[in-house]
C-alpha positions in Angstrom: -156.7 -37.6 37.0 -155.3 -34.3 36.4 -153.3 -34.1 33.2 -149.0 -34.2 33.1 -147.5 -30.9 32.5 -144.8 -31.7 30.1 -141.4 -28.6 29.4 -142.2 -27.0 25.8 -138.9 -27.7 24.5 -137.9 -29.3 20.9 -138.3 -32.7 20.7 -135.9 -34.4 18.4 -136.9 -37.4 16.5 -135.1 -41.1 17.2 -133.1 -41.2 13.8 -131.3 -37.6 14.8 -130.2 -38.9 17.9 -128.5 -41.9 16.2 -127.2 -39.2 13.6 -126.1 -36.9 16.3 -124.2 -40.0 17.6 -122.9 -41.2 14.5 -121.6 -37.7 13.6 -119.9 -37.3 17.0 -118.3 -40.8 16.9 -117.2 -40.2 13.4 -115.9 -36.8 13.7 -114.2 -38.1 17.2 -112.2 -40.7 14.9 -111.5 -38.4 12.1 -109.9 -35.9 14.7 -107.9 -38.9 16.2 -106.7 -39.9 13.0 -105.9 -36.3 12.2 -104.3 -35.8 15.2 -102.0 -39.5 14.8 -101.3 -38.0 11.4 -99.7 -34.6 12.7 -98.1 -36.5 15.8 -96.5 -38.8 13.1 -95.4 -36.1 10.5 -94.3 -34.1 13.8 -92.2 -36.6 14.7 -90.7 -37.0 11.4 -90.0 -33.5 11.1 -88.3 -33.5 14.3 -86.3 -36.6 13.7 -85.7 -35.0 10.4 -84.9 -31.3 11.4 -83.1 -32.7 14.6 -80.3 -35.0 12.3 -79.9 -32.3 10.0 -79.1 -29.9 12.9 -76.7 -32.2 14.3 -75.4 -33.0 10.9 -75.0 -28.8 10.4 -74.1 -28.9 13.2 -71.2 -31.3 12.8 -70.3 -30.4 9.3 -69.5 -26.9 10.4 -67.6 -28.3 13.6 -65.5 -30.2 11.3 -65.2 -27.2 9.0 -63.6 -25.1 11.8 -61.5 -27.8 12.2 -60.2 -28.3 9.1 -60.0 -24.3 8.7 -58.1 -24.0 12.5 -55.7 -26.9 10.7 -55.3 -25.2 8.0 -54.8 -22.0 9.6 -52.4 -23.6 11.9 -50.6 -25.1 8.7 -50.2 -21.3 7.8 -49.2 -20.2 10.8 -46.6 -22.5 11.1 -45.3 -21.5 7.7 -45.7 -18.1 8.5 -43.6 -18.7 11.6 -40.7 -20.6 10.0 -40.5 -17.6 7.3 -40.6 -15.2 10.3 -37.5 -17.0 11.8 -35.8 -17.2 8.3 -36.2 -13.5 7.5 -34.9 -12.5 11.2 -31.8 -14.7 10.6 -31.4 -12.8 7.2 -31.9 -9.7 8.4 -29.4 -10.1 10.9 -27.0 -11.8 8.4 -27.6 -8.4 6.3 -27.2 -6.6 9.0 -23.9 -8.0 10.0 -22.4 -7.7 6.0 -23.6 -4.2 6.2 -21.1 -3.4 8.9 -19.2 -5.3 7.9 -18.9 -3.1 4.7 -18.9 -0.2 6.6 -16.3 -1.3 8.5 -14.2 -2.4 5.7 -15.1 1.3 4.2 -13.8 2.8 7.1 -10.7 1.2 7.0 -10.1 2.4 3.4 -9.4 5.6 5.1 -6.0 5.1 7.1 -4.8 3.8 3.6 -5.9 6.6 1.7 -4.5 8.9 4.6 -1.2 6.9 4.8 -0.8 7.1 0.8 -1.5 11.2 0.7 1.1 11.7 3.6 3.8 9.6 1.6 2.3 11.6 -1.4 2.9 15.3 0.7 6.4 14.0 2.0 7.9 13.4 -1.2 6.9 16.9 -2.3 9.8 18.3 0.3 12.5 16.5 -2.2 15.2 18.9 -3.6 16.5 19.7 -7.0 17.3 16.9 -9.5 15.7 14.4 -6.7 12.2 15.9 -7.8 11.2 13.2 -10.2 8.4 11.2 -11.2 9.6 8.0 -10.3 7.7 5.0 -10.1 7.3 5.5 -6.5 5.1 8.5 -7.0 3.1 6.7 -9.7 2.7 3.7 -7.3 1.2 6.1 -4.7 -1.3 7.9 -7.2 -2.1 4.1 -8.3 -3.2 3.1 -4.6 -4.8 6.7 -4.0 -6.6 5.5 -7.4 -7.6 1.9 -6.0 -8.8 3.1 -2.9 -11.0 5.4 -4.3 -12.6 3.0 -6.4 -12.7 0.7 -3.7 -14.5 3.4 -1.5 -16.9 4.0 -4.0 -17.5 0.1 -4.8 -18.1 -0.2 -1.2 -20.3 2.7 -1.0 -22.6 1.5 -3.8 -22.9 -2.1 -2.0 -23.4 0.0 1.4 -26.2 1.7 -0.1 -27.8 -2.0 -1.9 -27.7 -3.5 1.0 -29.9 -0.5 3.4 -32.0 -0.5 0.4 -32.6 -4.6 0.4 -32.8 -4.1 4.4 -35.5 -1.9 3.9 -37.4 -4.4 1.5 -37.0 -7.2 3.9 -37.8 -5.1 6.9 -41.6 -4.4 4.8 -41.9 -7.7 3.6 -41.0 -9.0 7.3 -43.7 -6.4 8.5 -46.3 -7.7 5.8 -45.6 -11.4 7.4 -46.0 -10.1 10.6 -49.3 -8.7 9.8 -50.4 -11.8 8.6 -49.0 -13.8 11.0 -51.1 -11.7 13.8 -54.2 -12.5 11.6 -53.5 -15.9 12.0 -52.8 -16.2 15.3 -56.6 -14.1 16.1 -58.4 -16.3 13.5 -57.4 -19.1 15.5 -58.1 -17.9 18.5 -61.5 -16.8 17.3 -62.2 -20.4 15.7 -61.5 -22.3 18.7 -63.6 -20.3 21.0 -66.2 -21.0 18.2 -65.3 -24.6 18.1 -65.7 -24.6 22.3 -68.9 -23.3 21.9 -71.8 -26.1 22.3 -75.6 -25.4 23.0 -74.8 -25.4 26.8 -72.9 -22.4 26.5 -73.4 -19.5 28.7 -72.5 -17.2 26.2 -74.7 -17.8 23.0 -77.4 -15.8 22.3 -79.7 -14.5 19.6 -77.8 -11.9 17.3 -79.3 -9.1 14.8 -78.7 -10.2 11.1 -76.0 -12.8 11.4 -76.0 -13.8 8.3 -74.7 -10.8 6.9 -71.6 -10.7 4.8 -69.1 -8.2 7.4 -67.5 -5.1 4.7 -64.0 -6.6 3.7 -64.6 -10.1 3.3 -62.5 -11.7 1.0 -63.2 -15.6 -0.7 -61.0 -18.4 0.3 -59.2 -18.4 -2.8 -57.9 -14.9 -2.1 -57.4 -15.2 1.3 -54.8 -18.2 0.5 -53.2 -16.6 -2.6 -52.7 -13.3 0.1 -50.6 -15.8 2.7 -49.1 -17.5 -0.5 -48.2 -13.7 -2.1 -46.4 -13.0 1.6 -44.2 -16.1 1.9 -42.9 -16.0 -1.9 -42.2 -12.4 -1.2 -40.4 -13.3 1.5 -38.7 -15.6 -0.1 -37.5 -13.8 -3.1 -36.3 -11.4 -0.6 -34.5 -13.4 1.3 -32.9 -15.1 -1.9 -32.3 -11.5 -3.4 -30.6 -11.0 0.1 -28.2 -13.9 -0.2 -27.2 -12.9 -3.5 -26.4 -9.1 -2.2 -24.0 -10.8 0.9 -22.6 -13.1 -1.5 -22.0 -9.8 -3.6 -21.0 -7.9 -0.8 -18.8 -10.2 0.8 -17.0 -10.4 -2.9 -16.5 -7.0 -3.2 -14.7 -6.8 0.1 -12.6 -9.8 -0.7 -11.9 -7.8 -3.9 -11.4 -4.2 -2.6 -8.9 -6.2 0.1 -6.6 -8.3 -2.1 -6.9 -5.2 -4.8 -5.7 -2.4 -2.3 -3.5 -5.2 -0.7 -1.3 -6.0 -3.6 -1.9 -2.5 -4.6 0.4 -1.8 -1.1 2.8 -4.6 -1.9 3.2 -2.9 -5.2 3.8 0.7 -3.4 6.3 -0.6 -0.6 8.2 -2.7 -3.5 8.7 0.6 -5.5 9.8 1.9 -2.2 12.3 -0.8 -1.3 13.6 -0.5 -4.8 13.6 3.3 -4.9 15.7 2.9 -1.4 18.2 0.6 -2.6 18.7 3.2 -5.8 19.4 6.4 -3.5 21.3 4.4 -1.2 23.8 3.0 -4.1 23.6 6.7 -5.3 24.5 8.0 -1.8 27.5 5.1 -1.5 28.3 6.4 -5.1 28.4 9.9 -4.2 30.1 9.8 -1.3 32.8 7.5 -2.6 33.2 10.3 -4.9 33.0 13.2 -2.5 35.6 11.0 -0.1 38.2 10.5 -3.6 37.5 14.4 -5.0 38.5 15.1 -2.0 42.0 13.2 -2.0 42.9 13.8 -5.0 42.3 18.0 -4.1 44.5 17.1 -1.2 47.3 15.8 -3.4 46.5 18.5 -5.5 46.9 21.0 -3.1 49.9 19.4 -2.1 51.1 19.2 -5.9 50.3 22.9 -5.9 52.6 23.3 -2.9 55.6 22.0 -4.2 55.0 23.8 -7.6 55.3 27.1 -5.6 58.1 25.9 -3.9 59.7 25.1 -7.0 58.9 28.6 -8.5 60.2 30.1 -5.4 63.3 27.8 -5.5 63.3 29.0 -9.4 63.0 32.8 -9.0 66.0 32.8 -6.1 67.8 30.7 -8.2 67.2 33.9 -11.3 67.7 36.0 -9.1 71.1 35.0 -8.3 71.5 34.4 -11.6 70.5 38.0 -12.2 72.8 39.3 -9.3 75.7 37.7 -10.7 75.3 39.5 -14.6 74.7 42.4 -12.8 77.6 42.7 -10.7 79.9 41.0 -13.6 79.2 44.5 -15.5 81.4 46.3 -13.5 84.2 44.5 -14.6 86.9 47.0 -15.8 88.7 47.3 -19.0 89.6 44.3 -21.2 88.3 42.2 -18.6 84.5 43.0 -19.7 84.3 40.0 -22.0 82.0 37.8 -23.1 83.4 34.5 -21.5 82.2 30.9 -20.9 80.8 32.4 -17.3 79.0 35.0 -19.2 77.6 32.8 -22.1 76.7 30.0 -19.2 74.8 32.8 -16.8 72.8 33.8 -19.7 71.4 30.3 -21.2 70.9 30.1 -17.1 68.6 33.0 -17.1 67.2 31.9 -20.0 66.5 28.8 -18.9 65.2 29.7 -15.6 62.5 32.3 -16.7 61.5 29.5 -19.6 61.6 27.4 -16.1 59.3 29.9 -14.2 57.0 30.4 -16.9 55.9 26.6 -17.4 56.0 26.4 -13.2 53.5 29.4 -13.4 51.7 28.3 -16.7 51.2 24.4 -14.5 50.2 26.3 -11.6 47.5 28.2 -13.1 46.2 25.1 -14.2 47.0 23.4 -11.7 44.8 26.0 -9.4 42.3 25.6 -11.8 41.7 22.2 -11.6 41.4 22.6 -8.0 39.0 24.8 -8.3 37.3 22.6 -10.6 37.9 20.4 -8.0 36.4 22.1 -5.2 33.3 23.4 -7.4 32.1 19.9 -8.6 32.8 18.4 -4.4 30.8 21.5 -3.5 28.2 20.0 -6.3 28.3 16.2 -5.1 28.0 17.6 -1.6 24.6 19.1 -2.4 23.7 15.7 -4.3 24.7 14.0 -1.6 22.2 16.5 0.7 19.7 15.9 -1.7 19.7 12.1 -1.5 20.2 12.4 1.9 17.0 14.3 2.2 15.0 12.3 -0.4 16.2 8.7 1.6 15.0 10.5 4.4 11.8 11.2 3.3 11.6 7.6 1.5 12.7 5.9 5.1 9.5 8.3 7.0 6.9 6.9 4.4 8.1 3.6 4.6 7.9 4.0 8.4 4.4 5.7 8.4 3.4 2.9 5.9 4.2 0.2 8.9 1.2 1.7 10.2 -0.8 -0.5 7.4 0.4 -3.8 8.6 1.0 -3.3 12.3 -1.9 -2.5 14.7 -2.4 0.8 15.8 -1.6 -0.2 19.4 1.5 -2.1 18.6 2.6 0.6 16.2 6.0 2.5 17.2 7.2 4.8 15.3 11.0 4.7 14.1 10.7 8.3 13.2 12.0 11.3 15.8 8.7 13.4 15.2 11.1 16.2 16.2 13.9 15.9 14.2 11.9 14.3 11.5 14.7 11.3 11.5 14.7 7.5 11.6 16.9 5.7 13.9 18.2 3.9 10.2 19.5 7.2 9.0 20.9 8.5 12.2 24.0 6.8 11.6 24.8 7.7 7.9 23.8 11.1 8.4 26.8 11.7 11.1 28.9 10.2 9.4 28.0 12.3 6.5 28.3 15.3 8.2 32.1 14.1 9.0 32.4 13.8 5.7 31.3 16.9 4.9 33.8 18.5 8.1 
């Protein structure tokens, strides 16, 4: 029997196979139990890392929330200080023309008051005075002036207090844009969920972008606008309050300032006018009594011519008595009666001529002074004149321009009031 040929390989003794089992039994276990151990810490960490995602995940979702409310809140306040500084500005904007207009009006006035004031410079002679009237007038050129420049100075406040709230209305306006592309930039963010088309993987997130500010100063910066805003707006209101004063004021001040001017003129009127009357009561009884001195005059001449015929034949009769002849040449009753006659009669001539010289002179007197009340009575005419024509341009500050008709003949530079007086006058004067 032929002997078994058996491999040469190792041969491994009975207690290493039941080692070799052992080992892979226990190492098969210890992997398992490994393995259980990172499945279980796995799963915690996912259940772990998963809640505090969505919890991130959630808090920051509630974050944007309470920032887009808060935001909103902002913008909302933003937007009622927008429509409160518009109103202003269009309040301000009304008081300023108002102002202007009220400046422009100080200009008729002022126009009205330097016309009067040139008018009264064409008076004549004694009616050249300062009267109150002309101190009236330089009073309302005064009070206009300083109304003008009141004005002025509240004009020029108010464009400067425009200008502030026009910046400060700009600086809300800013913010208010801001606002209005934060939210829109946190809502899209708050839309956004893991399903989103759009989300991707960015380079260095997490850094902080150049300009960013904290919270704190990005609150006081919306807080800093509004209070601006509002202490313009208030500083505003005070200025129309101001401005709509110093109208008020300038009006009533330039107003009784004209009642004051037109009174002076009323009263001024009245004066010439009772003057004039005066005057020509005087002119009208000068004038009657030259007339009856004239007349007087002519029956003293008469007289003096009765007188000298009346010498004369006195005279004629002494004369022709000296050719009487002889004893018959005496001095008789005729003769001592013919010559207390002719004594008597140039005695009589020489008071006749002596009251007719003054007589004459009187009358001349007479007619001199008429001649002087007549060019009074020009005067006055000339100064009521003038008076009437500034009371008449001075309608212009009560009636409106486009119910405004003159009463003066721009011609003849005469009122329809005077027309009347003045040809009667002029009879007078005939």
């Amino acid at each position: 029997m032929s002997a078994l040929n058996m491999k040469p390989t190792q041969r491994f003794q009975f207690p290493d196979w039941y080692i070799n089992s052992y080992l892979l039994s226990s190492n098969a276990e210890r992997q398992r139990n490994t393995s259980h151990q990172v499945r279980q810490e796995t799963c915690v960490l996912r259940n772990e890392t998963n809640n505090q995602t969505t919890w991130d995940e959630y808090d920051n979702q509630t974050r944007l929330s309470e920032h887009i409310d808060s935001v909103d809140r902002w913008k909302e306040m933003l937007d009622k200080s927008l429509t409160d500084m518009d109103a202003e500005i269009d309040a301000i904007t009304q008081m300023k023309e108002a102002a202007e207009r009220a400046l422009q009006a100080k200009n008729l006035p002022l126009d009205v008051a330097i016309e009067c004031l040139t008018l009264r410079e064409s008076r004549r002679d004694i009616d050249m005075v300062k009267d109150y009237v002309e101190e009236e007038l330089h009073k309302e050129v005064e009070v206009i002036d300083s109304a003008k420049e009141a004005l002025q100075r509240k004009i020029r406040e108010v464009f400067e207090q425009l200008c502030l709230l026009q910046e400060a209305r700009q600086q809300l306006n800013s913010d208010h844009r801001s606002k209005m592309e934060a939210l829109e930039i946190d809502r899209v963010c708050l839309s956004l969920n893991v399903h989103s088309p759009n989300i991707s993987l960015k380079v260095n997130p997490t850094c902080i972008p150049n300009g960013s500010c904290t919270i704190q100063q990005w609150d006081d910066y919306s807080h800093y606008n509004k209070d601006r805003a509002e202490a313009e707006r208030k500083a505003s209101a005070d200025l129309r309050e101001a401005t709509a004063l110093t109208i008020a004021e300038t009006n009533n001040e330039l107003e009784a300032q004209r009642e004051a001017t037109e009174f002076a003129f009323r009263k001024r009127r009245r004066e010439i006018e009772r003057s004039l009357s005066e005057l020509k009561w005087q002119e009208k009884t000068t004038s009657e009594e030259s007339a009856e001195l004239q007349a007087s005059i002519r029956r003293l001449e008469n007289d003096l011519h009765t007188k000298m015929q009346n010498l004369k034949l006195a005279h004629t009769r002494l004369e022709i008595r000296t050719y009487r002849p002889n004893m018959e040449m005496c001095r008789d009753q005729v003769q001592y009666g013919l010559t207390d006659e002719v004594h008597q009669l140039e005695a009589t001539i020489a008071a006749l001529k002596q009251k007719l010289a003054q007589a004459q002179s009187t009358l001349d007197a007479l007619h001199k002074h008429r001649a002087r009340i007549q060019a009074d009575i020009a005067c006055k005419s000339n100064s009521l004149l003038l008076d009437n024509k500034c009371i008449d341009i001075r309608r212009k500050l009560t009636i409106p321009a486009e119910k405004f008709v003159p009463e003066v003949d721009t011609f003849n530079r005469t009122t329809n009031r005077c027309l009347a007086p003045l040809k009667n006058l002029q009879l007078d004067l005939v």
